[in-house]
C-alpha positions as a Markdown table, in Angstrom:
| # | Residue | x | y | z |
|---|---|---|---|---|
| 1 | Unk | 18.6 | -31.7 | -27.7 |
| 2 | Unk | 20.3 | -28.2 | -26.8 |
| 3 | Unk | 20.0 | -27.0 | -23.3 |
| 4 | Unk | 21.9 | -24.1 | -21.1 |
| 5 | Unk | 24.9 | -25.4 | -19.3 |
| 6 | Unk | 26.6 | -24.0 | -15.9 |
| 7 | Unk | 30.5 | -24.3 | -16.8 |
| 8 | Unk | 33.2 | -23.6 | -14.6 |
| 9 | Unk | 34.8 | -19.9 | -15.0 |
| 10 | Unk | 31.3 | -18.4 | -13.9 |
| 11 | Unk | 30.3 | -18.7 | -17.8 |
| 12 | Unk | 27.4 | -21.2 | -19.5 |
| 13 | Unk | 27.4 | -22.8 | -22.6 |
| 14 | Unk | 24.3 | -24.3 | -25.2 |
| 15 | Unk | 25.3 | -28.2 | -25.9 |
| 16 | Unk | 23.8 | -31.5 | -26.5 |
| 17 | Unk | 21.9 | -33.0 | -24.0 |
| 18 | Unk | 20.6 | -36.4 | -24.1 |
| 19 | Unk | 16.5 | -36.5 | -23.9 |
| 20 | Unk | 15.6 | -37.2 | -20.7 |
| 21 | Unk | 13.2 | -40.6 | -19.8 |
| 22 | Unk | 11.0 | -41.3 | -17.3 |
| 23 | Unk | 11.7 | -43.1 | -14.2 |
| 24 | Unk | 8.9 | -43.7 | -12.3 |
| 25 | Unk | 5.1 | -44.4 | -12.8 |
| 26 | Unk | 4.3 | -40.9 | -11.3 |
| 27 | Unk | 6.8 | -39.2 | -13.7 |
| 28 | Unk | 5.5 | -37.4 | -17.0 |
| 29 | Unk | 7.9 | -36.2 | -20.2 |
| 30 | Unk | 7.2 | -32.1 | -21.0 |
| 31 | Unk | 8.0 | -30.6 | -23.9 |
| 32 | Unk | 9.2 | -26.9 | -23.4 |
| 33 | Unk | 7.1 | -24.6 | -25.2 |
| 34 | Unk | 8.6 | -21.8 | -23.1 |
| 35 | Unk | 11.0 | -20.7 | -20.0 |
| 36 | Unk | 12.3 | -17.9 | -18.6 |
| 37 | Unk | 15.3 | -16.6 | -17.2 |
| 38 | Unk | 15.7 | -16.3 | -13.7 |
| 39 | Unk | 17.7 | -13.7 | -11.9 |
| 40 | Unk | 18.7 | -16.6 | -9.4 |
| 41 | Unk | 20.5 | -18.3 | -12.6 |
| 42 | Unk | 22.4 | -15.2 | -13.1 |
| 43 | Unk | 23.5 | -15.3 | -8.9 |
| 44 | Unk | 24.0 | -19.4 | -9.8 |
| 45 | Unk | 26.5 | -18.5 | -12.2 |
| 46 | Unk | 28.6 | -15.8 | -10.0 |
| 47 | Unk | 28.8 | -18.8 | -6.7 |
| 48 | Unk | 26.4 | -16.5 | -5.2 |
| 49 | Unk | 24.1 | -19.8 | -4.7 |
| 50 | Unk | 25.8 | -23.0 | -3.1 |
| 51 | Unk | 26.0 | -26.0 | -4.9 |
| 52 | Unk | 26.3 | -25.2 | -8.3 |
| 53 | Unk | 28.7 | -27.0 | -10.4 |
| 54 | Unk | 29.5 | -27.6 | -14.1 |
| 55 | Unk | 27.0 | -29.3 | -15.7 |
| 56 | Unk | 24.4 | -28.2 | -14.5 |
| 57 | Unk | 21.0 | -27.6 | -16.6 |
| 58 | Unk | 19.6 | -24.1 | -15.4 |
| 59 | Unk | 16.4 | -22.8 | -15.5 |
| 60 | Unk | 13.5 | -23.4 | -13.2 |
| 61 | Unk | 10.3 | -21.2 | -15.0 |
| 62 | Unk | 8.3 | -23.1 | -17.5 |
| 63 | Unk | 5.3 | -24.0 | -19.1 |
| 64 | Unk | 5.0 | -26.8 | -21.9 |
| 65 | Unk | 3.1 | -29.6 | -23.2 |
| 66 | Unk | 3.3 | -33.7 | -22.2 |
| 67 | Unk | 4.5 | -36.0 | -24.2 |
| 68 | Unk | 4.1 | -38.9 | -22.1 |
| 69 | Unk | 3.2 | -40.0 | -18.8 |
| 70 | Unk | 3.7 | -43.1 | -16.2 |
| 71 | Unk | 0.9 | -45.2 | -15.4 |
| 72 | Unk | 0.5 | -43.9 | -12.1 |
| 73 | Unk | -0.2 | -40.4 | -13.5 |
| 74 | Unk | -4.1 | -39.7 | -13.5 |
| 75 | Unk | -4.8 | -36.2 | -14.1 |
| 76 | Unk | -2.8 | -35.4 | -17.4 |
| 77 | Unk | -2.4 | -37.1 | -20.8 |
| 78 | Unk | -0.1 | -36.7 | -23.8 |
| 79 | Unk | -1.1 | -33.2 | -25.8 |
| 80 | Unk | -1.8 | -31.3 | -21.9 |
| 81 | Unk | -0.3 | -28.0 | -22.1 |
| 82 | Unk | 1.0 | -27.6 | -18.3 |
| 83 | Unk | 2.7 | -25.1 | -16.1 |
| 84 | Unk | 5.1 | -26.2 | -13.5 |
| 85 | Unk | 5.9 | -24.9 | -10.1 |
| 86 | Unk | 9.6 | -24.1 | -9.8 |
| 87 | Unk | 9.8 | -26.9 | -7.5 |
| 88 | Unk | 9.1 | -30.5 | -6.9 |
| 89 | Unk | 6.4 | -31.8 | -3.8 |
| 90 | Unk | 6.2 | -35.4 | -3.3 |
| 91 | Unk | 2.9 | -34.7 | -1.8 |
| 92 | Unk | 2.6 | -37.5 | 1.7 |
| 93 | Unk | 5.9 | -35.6 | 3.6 |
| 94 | Unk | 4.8 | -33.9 | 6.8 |
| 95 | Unk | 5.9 | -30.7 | 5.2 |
| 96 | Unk | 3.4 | -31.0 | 2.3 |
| 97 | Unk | 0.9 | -32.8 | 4.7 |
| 98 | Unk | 1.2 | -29.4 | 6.4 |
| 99 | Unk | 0.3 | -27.1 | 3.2 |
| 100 | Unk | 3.9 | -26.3 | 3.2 |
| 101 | Unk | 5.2 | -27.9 | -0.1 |
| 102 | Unk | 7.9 | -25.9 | -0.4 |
| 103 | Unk | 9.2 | -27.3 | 2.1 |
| 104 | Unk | 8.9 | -31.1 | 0.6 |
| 105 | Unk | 11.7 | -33.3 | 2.1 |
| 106 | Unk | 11.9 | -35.2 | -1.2 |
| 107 | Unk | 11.5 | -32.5 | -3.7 |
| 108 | Unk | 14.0 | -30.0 | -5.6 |
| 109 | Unk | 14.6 | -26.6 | -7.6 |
| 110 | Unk | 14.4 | -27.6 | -11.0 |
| 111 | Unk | 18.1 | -26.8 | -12.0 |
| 112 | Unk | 19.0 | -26.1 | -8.5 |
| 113 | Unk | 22.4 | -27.6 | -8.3 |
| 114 | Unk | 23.8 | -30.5 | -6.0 |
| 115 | Unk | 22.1 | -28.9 | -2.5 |
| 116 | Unk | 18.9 | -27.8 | -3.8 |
| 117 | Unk | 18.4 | -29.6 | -7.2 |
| 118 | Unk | 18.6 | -32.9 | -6.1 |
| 119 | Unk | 19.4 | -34.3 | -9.7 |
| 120 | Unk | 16.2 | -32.6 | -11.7 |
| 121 | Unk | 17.5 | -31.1 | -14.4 |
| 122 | Unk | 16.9 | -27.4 | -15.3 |
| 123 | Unk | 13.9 | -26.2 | -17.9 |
| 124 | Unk | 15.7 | -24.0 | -20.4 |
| 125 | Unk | 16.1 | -27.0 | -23.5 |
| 126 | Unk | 14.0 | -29.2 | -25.1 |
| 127 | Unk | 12.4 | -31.8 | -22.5 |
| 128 | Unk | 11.8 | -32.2 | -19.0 |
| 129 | Unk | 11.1 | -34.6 | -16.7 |
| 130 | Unk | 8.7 | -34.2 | -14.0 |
| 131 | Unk | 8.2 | -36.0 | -10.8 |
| 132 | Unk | 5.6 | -36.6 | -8.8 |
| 133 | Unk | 3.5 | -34.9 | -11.8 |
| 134 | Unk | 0.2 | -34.9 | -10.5 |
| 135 | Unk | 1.4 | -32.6 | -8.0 |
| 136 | Unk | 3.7 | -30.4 | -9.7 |
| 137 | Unk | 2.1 | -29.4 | -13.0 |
| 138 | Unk | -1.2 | -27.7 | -13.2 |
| 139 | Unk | -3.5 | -27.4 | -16.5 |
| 140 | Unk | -3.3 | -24.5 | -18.8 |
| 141 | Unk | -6.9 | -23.0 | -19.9 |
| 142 | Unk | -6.9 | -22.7 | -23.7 |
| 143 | Unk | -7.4 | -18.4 | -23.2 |
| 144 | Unk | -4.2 | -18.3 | -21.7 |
| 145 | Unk | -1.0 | -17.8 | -23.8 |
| 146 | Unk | 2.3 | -19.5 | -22.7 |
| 147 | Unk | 3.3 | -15.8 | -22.3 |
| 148 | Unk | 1.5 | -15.2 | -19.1 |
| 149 | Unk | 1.3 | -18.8 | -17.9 |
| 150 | Unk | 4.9 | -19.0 | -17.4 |
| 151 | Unk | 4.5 | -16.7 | -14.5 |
| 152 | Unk | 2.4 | -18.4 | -12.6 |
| 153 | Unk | 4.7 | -21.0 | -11.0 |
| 154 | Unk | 7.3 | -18.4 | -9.7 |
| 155 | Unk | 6.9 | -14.9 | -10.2 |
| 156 | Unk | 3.0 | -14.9 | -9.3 |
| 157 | Unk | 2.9 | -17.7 | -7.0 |
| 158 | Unk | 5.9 | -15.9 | -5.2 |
| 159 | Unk | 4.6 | -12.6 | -5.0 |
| 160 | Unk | 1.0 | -14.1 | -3.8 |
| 161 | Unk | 2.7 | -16.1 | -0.6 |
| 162 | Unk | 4.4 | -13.0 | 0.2 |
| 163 | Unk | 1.1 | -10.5 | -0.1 |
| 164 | Unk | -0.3 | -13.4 | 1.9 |
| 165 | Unk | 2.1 | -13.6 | 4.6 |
| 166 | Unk | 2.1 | -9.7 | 5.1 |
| 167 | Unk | -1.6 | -10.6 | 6.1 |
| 168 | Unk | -2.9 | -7.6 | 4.4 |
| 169 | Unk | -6.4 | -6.8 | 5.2 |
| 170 | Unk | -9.2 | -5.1 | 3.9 |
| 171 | Unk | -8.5 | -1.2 | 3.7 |
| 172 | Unk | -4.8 | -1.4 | 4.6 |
| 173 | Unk | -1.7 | 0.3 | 3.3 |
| 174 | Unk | 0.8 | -1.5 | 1.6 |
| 175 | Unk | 4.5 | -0.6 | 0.6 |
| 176 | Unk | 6.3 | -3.1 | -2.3 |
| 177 | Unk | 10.2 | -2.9 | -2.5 |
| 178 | Unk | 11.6 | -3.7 | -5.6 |
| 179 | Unk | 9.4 | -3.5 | -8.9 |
| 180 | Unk | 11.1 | -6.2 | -10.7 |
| 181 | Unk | 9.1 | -9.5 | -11.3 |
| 182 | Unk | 8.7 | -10.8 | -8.2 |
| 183 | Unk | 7.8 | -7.0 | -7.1 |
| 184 | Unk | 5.7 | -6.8 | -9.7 |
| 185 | Unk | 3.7 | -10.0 | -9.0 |
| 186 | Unk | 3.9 | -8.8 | -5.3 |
| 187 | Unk | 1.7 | -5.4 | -6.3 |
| 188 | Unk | -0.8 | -7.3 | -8.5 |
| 189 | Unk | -1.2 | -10.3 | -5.6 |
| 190 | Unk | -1.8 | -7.4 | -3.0 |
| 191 | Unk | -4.7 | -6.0 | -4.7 |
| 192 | Unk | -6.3 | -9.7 | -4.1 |
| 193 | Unk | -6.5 | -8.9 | -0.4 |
| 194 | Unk | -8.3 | -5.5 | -0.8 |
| 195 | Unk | -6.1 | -2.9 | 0.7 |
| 196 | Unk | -6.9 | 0.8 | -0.5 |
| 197 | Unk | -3.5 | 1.9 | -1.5 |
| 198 | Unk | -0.5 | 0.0 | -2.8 |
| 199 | Unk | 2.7 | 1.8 | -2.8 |
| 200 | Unk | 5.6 | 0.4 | -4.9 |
| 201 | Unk | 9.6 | 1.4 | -4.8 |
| 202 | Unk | 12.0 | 1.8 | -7.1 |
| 203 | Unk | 15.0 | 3.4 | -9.6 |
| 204 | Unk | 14.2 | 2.1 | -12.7 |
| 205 | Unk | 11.6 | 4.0 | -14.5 |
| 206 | Unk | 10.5 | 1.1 | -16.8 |
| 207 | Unk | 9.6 | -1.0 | -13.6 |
| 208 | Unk | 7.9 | 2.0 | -12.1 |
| 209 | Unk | 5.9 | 2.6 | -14.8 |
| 210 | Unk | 5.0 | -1.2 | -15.0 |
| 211 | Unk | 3.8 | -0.6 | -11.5 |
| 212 | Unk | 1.4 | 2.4 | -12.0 |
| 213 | Unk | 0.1 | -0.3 | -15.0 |
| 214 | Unk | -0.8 | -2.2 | -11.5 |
| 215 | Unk | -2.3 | 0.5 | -10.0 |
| 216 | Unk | 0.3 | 1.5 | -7.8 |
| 217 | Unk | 1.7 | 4.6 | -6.5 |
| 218 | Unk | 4.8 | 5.0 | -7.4 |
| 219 | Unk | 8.0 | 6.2 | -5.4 |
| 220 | Unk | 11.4 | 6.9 | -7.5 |
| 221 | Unk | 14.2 | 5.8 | -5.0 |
| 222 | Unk | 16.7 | 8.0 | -7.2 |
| 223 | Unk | 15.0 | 11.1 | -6.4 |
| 224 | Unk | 13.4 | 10.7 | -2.8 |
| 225 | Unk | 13.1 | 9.2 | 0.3 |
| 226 | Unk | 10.9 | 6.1 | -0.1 |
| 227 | Unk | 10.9 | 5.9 | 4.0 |
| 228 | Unk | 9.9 | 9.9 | 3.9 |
| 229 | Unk | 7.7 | 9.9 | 1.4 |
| 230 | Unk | 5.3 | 6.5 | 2.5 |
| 231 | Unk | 5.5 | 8.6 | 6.0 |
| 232 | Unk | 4.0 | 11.8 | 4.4 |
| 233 | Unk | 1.1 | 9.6 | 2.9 |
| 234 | Unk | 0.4 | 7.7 | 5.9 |
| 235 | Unk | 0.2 | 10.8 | 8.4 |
| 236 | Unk | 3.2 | 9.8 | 9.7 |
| 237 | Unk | 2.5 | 6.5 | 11.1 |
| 238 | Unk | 3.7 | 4.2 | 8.6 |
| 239 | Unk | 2.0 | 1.4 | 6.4 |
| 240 | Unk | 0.3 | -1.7 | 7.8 |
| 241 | Unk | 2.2 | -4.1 | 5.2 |
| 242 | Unk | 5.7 | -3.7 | 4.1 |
| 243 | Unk | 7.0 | -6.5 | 1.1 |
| 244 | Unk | 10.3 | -6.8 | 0.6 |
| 245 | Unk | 11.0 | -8.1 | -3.0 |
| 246 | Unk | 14.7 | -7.3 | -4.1 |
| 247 | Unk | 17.3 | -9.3 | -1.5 |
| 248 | Unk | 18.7 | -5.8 | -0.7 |
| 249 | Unk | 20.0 | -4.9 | 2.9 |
| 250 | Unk | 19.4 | -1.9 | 2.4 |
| 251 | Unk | 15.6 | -2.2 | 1.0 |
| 252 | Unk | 15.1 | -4.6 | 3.9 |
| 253 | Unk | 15.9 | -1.8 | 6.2 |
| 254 | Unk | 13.2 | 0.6 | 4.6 |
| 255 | Unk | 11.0 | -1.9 | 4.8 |
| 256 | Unk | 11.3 | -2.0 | 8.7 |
| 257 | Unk | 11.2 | 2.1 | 8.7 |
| 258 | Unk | 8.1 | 2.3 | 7.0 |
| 259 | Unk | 5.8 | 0.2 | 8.2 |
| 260 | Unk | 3.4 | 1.1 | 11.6 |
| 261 | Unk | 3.8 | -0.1 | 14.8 |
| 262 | Unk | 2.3 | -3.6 | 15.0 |
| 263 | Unk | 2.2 | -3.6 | 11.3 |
| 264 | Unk | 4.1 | -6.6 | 9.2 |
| 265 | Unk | 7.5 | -6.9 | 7.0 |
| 266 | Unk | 6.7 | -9.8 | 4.5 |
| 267 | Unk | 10.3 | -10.4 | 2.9 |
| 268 | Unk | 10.2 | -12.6 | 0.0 |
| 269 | Unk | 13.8 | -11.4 | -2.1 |
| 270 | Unk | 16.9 | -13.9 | -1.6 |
| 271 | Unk | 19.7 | -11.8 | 0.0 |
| 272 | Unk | 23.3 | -12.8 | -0.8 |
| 273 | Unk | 24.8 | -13.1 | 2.5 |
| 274 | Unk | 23.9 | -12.3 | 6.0 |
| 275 | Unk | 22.6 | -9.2 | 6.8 |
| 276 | Unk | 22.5 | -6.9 | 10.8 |
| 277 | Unk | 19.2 | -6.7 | 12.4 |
| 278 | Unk | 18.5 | -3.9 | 14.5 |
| 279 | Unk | 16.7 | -6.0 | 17.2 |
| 280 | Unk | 17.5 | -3.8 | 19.7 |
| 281 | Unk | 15.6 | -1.2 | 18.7 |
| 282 | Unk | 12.7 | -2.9 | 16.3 |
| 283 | Unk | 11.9 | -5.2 | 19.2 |
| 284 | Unk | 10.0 | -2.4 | 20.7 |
| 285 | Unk | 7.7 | -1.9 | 17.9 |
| 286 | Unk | 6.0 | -5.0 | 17.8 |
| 287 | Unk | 6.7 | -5.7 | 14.0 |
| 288 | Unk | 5.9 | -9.1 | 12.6 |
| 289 | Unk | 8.6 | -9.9 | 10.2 |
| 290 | Unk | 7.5 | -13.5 | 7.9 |
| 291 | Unk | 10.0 | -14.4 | 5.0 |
| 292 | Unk | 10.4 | -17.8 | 2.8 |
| 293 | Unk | 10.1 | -19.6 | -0.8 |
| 294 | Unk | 6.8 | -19.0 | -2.5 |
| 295 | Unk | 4.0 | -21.5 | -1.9 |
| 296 | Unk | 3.1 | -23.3 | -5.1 |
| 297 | Unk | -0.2 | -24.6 | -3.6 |
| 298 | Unk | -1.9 | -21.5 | -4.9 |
| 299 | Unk | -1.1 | -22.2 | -8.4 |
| 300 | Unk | -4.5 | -23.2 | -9.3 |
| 301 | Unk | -6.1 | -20.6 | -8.3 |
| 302 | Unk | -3.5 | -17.5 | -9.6 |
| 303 | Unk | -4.1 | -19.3 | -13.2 |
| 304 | Unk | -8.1 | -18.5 | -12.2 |
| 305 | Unk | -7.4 | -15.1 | -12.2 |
| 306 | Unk | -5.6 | -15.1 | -15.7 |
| 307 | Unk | -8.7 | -17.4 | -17.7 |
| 308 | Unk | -11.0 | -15.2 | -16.4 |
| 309 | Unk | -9.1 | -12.0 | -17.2 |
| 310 | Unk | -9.0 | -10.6 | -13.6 |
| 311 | Unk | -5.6 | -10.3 | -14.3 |
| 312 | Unk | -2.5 | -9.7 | -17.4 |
| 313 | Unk | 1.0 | -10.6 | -17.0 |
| 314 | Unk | 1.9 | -10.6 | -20.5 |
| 315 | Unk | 3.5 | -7.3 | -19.8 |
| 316 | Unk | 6.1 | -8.4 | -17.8 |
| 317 | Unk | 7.7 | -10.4 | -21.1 |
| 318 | Unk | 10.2 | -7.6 | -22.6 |
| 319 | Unk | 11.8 | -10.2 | -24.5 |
| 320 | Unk | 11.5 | -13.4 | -26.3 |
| 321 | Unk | 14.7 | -15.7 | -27.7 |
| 322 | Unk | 14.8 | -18.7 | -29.5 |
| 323 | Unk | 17.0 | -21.5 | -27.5 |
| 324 | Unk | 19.6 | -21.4 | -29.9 |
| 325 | Unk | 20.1 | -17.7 | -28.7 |
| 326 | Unk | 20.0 | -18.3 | -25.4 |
| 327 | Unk | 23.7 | -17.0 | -24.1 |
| 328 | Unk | 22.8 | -13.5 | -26.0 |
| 329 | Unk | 19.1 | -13.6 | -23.9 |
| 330 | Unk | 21.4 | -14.1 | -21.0 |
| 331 | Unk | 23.8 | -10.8 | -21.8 |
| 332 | Unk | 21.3 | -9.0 | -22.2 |
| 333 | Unk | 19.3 | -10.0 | -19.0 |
| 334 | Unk | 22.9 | -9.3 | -17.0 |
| 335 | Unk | 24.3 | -6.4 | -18.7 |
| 336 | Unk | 21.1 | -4.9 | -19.9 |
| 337 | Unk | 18.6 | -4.5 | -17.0 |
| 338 | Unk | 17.3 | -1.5 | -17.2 |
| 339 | Unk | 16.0 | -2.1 | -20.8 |
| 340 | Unk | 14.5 | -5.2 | -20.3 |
| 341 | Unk | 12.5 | -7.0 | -17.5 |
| 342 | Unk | 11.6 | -10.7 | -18.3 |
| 343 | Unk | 13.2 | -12.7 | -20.8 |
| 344 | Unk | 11.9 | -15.9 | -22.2 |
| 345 | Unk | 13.2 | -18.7 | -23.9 |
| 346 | Unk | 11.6 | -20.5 | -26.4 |
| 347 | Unk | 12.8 | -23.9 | -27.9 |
């Protein structure tokens, strides 16, 4: 079977893979009906990520069907179609105990390298093996297309933990960094909580206009200040829940300026390297600052929201490939962005 290959000389490769097998009784064999690229594979590629080495199987957003399952496996059977979380959860670790399986001690990224992999391979090819299955997969309702249901596991699930760490309330003002996927999934999971306005930043018109699809309003960084402008609308004062969604110093920063005193800075992008805190000064203002991986816990519950219609994220899906056209799905994910938002795979 064909699969995307990390090789050395920041490049990747299609080649032969053998199918995988399963290993334990809680283990179940998916076939890939569809994944998507990641803009973490991209960072993989460039050493921006530790512990990614040749060989390595990337890709860590899918959705597919099982083929077969352990013995110890109780709440899927062959001919399931399933979404994953982009991680693993053994499901008894204090972490998970805690609600916190991101945090598993025995889990991995699925492609995540030597550090945060932990040998699972990664979901752009044919098969997959999943661990601890009955935790990590979730059932897909027959209204929703593999389209949207390959969002669910990472760029919603994402975009919910961070709405839901910026403890948005009822009536509040939100700002959104960064209208890319996560962003995006960021805008559409703030609307859960009920605040009145949602503001969402950017320079790509294609994201913005996504965006005001969300209901958002919508603040061209290319043309104005976004710190300025979310002051104007708030009387001056700031919002009460600032996302961060990009990984950008610099968005990080507007994220502190415009949000209230007392008000919160949820930060769910992965920045590169480390970045200066102005804790000198920000300490005064009483901001609550939460960041981390998105919980997958909620899963369930975001996939709710699609079978019943509440919500679309078909949208986000600019572009589909065929595996066998993977590297050119890839160059034009890199080299293309600002014609193209989400690009899926399909074996």
């Amino acid at each position: 079977m064909k699969a995307v290959v990390l090789q050395a000389g920041n490049k990747f490769a299609l080649e032969d893979i053998p199918k995988p097998k399963l290993k334990s009784t809680g283990d179940a064999l998916v076939k890939v009906t569809t994944a998507a690229i990641c803009g973490s594979d991209v960072h993989a590629k460039h050493g921006l990520i530790p512990g990614y080495t040749p060989g390595t199987v990337m890709g860590h957003e899918f959705v597919g069907v099982v083929e077969e399952t352990g013995d110890d496996v109780l709440e899927f059977k062959p001919g399931d179609r399933v979404a994953a979380a982009p991680i693993t959860w053994c499901g008894v670790c204090r972490p998970c105990k805690r609600g916190e399986p991101q945090h598993c001690t025995r889990g991995g990224v699925w492609g995540g390298g030597e550090i945060f992999g932990r040998g699972l391979r990664g979901a752009q090819t044919d098969y997959i093996r999943v661990p601890f299955a009955d935790n990590c997969l979730i059932s897909i309702p027959d209204n929703v297309e593999d389209v949207q249901a390959v969002f669910v596991g990472d760029v919603f699930a994402t975009g919910y933990s961070g709405a839901q760490r910026g403890y948005i309330q009822t009536g509040d003002t939100v700002v959104v960094y960064g209208c890319g996927p996560i962003g995006l999934g960021a805008i559409i999971s703030a609307w859960q909580f009920g605040p009145r306005q949602v503001f969402a930043v950017d320079m790509l018109e294609n994201r913005l206009a996504l965006a005001r699809l969300y209901g958002a309003t919508t603040i061209d960084a290319k043309s104005e200040s976004a710190v300025e402008k979310v002051r104007q609308a708030t009387e001056g004062e700031g919002v009460d829940v600032a996302i961060e969604a990009i990984g950008s110093p610099d968005a990080f920063m507007q994220a502190l300026r415009s949000v209230r005193r007392g008000g919160s800075v949820s930060v769910v992008g992965l920045f590169p390297g480390p970045i200066e805190f102005p804790l000198h000064e920000m300490g005064f203002y009483g901001v609550r600052i939460s960041m981390g991986l998105g919980n997958p816990s909620c899963m369930s519950q975001l996939m709710g929201l699609l079978e019943s219609g509440r919500v679309d994220l078909s949208a986000m899906a600019t572009h589909i490939f065929h595996l066998d056209d993977a590297l050119e799905a890839y160059d034009l994910f890199e080299n293309q962005k600002g014609k193209c938002l989400k690009v899926l795979i399909k074996p």
